[in-house]
N, CA, C and O atoms as a GROMACS GRO file, in nm:
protein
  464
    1UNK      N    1   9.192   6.479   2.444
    1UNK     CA    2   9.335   6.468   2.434
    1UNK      C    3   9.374   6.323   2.459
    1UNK      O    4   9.331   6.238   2.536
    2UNK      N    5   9.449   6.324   2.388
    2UNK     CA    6   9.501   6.103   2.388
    2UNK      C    7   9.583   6.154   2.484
    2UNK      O    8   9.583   6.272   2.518
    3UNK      N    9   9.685   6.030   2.547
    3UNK     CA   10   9.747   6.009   2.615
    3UNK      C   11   9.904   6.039   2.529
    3UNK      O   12   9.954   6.013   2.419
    4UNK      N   13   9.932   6.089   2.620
    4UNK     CA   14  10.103   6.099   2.502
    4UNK      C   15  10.156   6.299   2.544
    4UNK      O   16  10.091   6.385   2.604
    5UNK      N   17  10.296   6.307   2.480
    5UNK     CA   18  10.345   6.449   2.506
    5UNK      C   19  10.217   6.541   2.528
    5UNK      O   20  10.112   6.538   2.465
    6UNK      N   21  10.256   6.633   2.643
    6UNK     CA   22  10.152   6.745   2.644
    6UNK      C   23  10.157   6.828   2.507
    6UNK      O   24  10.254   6.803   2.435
    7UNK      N   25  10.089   6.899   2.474
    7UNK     CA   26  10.078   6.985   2.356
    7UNK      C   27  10.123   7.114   2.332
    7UNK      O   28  10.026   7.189   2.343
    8UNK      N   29  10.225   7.177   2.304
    8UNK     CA   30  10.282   7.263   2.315
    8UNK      C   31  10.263   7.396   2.255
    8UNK      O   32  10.285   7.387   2.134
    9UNK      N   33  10.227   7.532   2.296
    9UNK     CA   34  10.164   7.612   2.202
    9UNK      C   35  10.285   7.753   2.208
    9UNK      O   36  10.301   7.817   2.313
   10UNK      N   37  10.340   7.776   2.115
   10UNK     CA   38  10.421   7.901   2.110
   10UNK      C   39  10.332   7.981   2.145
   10UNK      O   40  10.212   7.953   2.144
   11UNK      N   41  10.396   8.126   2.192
   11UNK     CA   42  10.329   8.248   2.252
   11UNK      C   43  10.423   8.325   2.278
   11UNK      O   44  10.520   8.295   2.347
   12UNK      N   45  10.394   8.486   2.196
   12UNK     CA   46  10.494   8.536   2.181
   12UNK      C   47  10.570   8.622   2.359
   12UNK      O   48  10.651   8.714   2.359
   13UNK      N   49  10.513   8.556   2.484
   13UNK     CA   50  10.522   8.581   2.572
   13UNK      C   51  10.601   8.464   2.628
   13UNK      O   52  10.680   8.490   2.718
   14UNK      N   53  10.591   8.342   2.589
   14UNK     CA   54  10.692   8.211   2.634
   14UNK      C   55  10.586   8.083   2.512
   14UNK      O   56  10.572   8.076   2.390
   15UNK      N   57  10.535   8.003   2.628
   15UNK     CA   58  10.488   7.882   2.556
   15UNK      C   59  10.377   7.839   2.690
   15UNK      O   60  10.394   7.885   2.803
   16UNK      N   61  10.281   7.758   2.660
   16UNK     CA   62  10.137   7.700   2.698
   16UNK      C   63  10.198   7.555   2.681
   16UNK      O   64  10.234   7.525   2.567
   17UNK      N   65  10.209   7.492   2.750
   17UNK     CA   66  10.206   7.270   2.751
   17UNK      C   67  10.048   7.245   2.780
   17UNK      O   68  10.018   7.281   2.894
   18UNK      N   69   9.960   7.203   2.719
   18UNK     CA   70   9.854   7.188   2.770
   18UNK      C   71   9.854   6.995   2.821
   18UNK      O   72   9.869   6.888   2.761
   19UNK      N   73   9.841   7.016   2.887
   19UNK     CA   74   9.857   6.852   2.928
   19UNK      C   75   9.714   6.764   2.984
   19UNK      O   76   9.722   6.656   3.043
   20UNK      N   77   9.580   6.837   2.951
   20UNK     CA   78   9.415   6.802   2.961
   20UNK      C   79   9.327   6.869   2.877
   20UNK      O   80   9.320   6.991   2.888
   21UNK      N   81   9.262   6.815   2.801
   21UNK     CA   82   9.152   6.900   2.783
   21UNK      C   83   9.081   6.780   2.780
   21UNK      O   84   9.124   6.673   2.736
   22UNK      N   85   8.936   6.808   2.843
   22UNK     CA   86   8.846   6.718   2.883
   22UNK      C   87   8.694   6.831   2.883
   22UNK      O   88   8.701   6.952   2.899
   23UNK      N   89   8.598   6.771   2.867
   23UNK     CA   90   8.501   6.851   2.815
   23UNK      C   91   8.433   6.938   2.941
   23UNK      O   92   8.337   7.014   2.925
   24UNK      N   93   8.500   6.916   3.068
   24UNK     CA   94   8.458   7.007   3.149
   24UNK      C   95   8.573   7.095   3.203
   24UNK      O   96   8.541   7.191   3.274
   25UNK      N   97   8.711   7.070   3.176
   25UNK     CA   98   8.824   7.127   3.233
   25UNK      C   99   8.949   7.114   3.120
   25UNK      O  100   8.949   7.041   3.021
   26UNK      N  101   9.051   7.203   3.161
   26UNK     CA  102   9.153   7.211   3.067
   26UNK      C  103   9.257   7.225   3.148
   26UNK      O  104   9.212   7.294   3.238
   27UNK      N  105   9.386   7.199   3.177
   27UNK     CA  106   9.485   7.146   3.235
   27UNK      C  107   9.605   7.232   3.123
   27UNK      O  108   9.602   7.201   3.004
   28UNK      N  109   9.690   7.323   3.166
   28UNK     CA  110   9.800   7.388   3.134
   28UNK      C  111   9.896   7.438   3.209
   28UNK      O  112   9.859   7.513   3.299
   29UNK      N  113  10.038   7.412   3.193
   29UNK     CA  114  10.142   7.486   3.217
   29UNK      C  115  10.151   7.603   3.127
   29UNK      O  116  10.147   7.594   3.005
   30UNK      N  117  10.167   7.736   3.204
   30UNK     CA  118  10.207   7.823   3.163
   30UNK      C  119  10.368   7.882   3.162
   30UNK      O  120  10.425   7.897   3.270
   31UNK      N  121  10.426   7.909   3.060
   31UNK     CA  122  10.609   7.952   3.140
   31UNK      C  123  10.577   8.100   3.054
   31UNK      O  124  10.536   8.124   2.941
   32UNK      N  125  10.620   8.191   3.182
   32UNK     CA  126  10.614   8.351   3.086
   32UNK      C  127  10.786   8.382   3.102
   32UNK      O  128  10.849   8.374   3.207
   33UNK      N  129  10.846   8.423   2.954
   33UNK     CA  130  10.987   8.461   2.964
   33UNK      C  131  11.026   8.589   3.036
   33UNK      O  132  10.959   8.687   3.006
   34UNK      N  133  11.113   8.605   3.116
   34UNK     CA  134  11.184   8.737   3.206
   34UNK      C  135  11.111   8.837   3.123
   34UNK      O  136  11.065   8.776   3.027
   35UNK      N  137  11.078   8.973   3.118
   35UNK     CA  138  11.015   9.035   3.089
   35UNK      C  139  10.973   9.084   3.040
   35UNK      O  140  10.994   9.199   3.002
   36UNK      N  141  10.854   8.981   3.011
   36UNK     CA  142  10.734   8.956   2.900
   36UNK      C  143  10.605   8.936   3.004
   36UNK      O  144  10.613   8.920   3.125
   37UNK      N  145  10.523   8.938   2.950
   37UNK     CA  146  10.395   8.953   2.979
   37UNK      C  147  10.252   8.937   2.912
   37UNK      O  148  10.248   8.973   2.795
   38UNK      N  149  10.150   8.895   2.959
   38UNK     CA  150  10.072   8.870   2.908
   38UNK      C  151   9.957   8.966   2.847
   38UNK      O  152   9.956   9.077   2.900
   39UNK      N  153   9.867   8.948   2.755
   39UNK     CA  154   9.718   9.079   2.768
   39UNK      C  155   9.676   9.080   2.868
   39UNK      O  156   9.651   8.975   2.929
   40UNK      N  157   9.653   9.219   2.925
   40UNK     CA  158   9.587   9.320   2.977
   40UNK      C  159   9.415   9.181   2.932
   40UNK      O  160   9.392   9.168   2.812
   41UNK      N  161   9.349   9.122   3.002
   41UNK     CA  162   9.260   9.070   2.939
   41UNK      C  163   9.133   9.038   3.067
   41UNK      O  164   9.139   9.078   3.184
   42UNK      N  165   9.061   8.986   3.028
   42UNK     CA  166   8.937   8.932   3.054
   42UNK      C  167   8.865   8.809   2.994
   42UNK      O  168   8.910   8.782   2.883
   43UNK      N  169   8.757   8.717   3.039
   43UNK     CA  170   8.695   8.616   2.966
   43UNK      C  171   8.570   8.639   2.991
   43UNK      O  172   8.554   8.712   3.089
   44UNK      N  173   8.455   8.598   2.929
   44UNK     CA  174   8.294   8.605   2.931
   44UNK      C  175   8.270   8.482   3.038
   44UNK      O  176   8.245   8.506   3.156
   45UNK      N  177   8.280   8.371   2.994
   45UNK     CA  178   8.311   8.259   3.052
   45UNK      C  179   8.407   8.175   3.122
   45UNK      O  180   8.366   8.155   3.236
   46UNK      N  181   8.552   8.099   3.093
   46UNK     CA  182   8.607   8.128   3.114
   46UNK      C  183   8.646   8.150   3.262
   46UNK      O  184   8.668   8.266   3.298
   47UNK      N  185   8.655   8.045   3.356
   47UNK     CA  186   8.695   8.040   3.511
   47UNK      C  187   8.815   8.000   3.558
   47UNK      O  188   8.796   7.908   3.638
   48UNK      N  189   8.939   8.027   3.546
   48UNK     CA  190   9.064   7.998   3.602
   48UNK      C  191   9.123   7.985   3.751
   48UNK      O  192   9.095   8.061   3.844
   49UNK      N  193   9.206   7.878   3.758
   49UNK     CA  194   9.248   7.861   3.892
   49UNK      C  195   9.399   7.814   3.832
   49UNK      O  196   9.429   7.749   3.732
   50UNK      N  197   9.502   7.892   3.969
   50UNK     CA  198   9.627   7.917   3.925
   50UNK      C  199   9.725   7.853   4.026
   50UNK      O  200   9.674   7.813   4.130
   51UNK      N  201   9.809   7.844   4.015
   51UNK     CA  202   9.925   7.795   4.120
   51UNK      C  203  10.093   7.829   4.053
   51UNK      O  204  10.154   7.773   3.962
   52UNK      N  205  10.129   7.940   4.137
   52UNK     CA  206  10.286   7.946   4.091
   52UNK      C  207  10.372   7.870   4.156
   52UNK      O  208  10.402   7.868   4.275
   53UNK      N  209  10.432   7.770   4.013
   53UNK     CA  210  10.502   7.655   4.077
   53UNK      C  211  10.656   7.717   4.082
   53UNK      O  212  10.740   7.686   4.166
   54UNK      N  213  10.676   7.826   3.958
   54UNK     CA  214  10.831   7.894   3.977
   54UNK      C  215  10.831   8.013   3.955
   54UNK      O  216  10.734   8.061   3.894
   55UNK      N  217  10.936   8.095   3.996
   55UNK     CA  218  10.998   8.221   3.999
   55UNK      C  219  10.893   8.310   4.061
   55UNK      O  220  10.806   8.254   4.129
   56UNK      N  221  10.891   8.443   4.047
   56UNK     CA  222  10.793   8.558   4.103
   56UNK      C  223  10.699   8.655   3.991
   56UNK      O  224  10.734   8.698   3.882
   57UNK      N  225  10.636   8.662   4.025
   57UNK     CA  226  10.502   8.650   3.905
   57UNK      C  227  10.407   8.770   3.932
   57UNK      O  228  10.307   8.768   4.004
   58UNK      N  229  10.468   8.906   3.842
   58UNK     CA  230  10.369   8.946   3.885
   58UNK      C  231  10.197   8.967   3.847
   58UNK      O  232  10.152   8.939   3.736
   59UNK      N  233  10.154   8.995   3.904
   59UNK     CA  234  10.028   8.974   3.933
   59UNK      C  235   9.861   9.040   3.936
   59UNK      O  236   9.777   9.010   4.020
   60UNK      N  237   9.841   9.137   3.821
   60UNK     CA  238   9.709   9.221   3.793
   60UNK      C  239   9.602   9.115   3.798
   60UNK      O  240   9.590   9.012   3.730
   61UNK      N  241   9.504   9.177   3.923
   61UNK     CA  242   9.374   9.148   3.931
   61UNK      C  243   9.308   9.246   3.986
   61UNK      O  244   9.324   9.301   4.095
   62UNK      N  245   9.201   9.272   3.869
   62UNK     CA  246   9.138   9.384   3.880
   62UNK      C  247   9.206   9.512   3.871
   62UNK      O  248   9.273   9.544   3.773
   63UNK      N  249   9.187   9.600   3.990
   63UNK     CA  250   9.223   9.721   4.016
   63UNK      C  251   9.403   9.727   4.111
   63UNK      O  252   9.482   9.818   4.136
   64UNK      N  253   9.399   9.570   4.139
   64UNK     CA  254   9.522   9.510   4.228
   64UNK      C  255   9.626   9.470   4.195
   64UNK      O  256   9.626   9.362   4.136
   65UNK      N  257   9.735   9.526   4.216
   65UNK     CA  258   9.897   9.491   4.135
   65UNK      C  259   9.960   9.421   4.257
   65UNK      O  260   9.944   9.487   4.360
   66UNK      N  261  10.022   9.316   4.272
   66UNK     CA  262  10.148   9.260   4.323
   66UNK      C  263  10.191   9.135   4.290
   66UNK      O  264  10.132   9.050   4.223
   67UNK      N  265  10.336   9.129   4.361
   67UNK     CA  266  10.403   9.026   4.344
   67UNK      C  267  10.390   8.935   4.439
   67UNK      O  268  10.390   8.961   4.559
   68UNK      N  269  10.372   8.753   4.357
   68UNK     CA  270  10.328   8.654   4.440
   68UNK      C  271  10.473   8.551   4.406
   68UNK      O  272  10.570   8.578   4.334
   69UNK      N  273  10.445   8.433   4.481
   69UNK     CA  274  10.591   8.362   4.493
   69UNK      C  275  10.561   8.243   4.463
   69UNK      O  276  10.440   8.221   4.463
   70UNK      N  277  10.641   8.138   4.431
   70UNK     CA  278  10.619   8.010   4.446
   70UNK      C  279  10.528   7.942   4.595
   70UNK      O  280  10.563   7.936   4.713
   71UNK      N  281  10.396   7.898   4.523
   71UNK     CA  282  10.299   7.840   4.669
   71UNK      C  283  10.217   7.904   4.616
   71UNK      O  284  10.149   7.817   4.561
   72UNK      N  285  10.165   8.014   4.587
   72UNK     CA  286  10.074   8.110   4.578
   72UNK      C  287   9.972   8.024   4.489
   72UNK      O  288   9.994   7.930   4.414
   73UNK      N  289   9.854   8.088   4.522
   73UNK     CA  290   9.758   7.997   4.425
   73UNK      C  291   9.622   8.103   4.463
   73UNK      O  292   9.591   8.163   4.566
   74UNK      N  293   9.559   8.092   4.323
   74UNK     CA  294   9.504   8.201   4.283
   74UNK      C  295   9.369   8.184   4.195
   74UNK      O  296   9.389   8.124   4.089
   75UNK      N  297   9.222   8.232   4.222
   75UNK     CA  298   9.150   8.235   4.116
   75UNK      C  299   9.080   8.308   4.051
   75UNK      O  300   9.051   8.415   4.105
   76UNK      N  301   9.036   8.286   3.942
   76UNK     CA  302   9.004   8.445   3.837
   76UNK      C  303   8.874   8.402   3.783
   76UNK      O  304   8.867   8.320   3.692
   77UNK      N  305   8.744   8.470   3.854
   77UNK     CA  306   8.652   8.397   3.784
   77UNK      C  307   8.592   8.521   3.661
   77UNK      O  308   8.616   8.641   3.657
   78UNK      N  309   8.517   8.448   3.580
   78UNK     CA  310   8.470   8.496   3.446
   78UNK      C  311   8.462   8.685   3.464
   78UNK      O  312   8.410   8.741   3.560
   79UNK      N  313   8.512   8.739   3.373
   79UNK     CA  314   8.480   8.904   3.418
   79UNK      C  315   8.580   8.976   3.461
   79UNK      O  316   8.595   9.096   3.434
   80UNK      N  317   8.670   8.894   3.544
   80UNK     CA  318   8.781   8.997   3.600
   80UNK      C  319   8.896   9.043   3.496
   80UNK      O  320   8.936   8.965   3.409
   81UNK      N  321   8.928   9.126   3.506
   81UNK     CA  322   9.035   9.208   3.398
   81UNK      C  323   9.180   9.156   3.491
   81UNK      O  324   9.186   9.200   3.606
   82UNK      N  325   9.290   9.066   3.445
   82UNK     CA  326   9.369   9.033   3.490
   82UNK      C  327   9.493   9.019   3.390
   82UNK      O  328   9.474   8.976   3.276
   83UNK      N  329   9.609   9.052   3.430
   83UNK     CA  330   9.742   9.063   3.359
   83UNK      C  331   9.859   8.956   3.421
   83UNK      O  332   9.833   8.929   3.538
   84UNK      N  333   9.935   8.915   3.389
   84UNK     CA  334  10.051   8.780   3.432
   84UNK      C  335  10.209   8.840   3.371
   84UNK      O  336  10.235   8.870   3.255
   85UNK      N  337  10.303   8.846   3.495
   85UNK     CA  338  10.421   8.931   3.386
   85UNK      C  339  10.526   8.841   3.464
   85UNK      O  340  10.488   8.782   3.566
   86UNK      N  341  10.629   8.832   3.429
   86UNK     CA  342  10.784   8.804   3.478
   86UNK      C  343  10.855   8.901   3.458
   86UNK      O  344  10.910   8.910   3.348
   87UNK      N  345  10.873   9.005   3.562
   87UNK     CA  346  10.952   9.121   3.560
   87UNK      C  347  11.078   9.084   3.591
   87UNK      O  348  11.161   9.162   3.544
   88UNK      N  349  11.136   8.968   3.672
   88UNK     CA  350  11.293   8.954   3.672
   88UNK      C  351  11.356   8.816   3.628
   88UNK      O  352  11.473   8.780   3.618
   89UNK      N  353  11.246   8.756   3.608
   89UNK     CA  354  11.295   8.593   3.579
   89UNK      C  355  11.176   8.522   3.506
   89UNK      O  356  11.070   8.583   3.507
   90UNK      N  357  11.183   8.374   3.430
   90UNK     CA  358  11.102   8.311   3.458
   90UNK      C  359  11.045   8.309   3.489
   90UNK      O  360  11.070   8.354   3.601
   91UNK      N  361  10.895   8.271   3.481
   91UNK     CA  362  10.765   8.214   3.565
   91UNK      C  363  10.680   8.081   3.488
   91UNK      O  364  10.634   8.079   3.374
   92UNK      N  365  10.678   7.989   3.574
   92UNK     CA  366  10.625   7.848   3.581
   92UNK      C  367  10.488   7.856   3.621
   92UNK      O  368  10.500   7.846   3.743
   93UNK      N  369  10.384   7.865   3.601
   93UNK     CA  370  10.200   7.862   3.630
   93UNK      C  371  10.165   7.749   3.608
   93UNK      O  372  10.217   7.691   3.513
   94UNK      N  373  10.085   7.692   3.675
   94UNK     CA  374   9.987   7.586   3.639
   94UNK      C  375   9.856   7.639   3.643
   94UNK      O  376   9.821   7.719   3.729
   95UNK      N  377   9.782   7.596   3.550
   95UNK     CA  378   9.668   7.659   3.573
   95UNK      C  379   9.556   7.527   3.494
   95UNK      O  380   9.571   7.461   3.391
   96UNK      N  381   9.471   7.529   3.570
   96UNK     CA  382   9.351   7.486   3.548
   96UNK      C  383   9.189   7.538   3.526
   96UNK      O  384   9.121   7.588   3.616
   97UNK      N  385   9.160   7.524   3.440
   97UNK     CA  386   9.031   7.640   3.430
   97UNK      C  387   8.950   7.554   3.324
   97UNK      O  388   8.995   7.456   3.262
   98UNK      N  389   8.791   7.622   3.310
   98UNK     CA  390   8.669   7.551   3.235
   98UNK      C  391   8.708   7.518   3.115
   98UNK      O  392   8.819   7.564   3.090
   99UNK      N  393   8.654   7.446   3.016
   99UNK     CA  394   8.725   7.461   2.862
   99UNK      C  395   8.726   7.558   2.797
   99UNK      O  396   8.783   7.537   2.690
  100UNK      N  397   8.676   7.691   2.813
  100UNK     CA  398   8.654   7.781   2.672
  100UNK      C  399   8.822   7.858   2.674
  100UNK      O  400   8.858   7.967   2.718
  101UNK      N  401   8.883   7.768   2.620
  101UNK     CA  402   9.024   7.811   2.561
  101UNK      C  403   9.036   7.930   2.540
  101UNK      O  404   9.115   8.001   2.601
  102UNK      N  405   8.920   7.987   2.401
  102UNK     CA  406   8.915   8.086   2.324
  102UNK      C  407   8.867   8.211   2.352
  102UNK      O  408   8.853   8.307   2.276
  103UNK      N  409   8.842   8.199   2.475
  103UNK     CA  410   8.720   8.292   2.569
  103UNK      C  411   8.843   8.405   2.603
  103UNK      O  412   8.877   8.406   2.721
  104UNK      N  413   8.912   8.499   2.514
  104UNK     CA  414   9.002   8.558   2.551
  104UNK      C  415   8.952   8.741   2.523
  104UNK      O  416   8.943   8.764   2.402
  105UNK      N  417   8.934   8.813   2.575
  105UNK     CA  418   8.906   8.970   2.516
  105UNK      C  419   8.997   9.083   2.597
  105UNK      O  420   8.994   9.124   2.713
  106UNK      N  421   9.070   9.113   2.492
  106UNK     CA  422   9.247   9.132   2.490
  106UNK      C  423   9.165   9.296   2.503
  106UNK      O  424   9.090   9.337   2.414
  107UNK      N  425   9.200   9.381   2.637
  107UNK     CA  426   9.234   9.523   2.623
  107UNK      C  427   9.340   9.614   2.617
  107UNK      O  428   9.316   9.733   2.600
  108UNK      N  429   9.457   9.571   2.629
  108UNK     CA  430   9.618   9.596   2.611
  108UNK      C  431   9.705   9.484   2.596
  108UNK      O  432   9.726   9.392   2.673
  109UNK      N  433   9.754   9.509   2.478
  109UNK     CA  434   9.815   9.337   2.413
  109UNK      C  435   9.958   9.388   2.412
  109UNK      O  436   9.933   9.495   2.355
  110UNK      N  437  10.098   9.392   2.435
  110UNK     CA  438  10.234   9.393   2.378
  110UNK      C  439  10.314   9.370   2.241
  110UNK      O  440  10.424   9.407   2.200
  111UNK      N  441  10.192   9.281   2.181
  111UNK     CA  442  10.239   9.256   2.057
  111UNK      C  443  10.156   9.237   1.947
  111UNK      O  444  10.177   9.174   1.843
  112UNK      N  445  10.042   9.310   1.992
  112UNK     CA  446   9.976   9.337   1.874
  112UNK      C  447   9.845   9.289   1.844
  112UNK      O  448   9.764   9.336   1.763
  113UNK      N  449   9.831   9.169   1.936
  113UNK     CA  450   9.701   9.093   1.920
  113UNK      C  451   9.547   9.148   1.956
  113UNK      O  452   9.537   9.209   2.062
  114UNK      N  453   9.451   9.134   1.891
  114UNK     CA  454   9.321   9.195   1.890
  114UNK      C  455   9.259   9.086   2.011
  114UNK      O  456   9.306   9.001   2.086
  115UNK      N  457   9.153   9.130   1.988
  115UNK     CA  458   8.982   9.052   2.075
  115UNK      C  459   9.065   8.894   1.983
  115UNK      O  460   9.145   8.880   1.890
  116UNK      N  461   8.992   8.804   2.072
  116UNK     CA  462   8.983   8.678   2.057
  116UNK      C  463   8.846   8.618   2.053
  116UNK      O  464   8.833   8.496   2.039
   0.00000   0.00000   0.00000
């Protein structure tokens, strides 16, 4: 990634700013719109580390549902089945994780999307 605007990726859940990709790490803001949500998903590879910078976020990991707050910080390593929602507002994520972008395997999608 050159230096210059982060990279902006529509998603029919909000939008992705990716602001790193570097061949060992990838650097993204996540914003999920009031209540929308992400796949029901998992990665092979694929190691994420999270930090909610806004609103309340809720929060599937694994077999575990709740709501976390601004501060919270969080990690998801390869395998875990995890979900991301904004049930009353906004949500602001930062997240940092390995490069495999694409490393996505969708088991309940909202809008339609298959395996990645």
């Amino acid at each position: 990634m050159k230096n210059g605007p982060a990279e902006t990726v529509p998603k029919p859940w909000g939008r992705e700013l990716i602001f790193a990709k570097a061949p060992k790490y990838v650097g993204k803001i996540l914003v999920i719109e009031k209540g929308h949500r992400l796949s029901l998903q998992y990665h092979r590879k694929k190691h994420e580390s999270l930090y909610v910078l806004r609103g309340r976020l809720g929060l599937r990991l694994g077999r575990t549902t709740r709501i976390v707050g601004p501060g919270s910080a969080f990690s998801i390593p390869p395998g875990t089945i995890h979900r991301f929602e904004a049930p009353k507002g906004r949500v602001t994520l930062i997240e940092v994780s390995t490069p495999e972008i694409w490393d996505v395997v969708r088991l309940k999608d909202d809008y339609g999307r298959g395996e990645k």
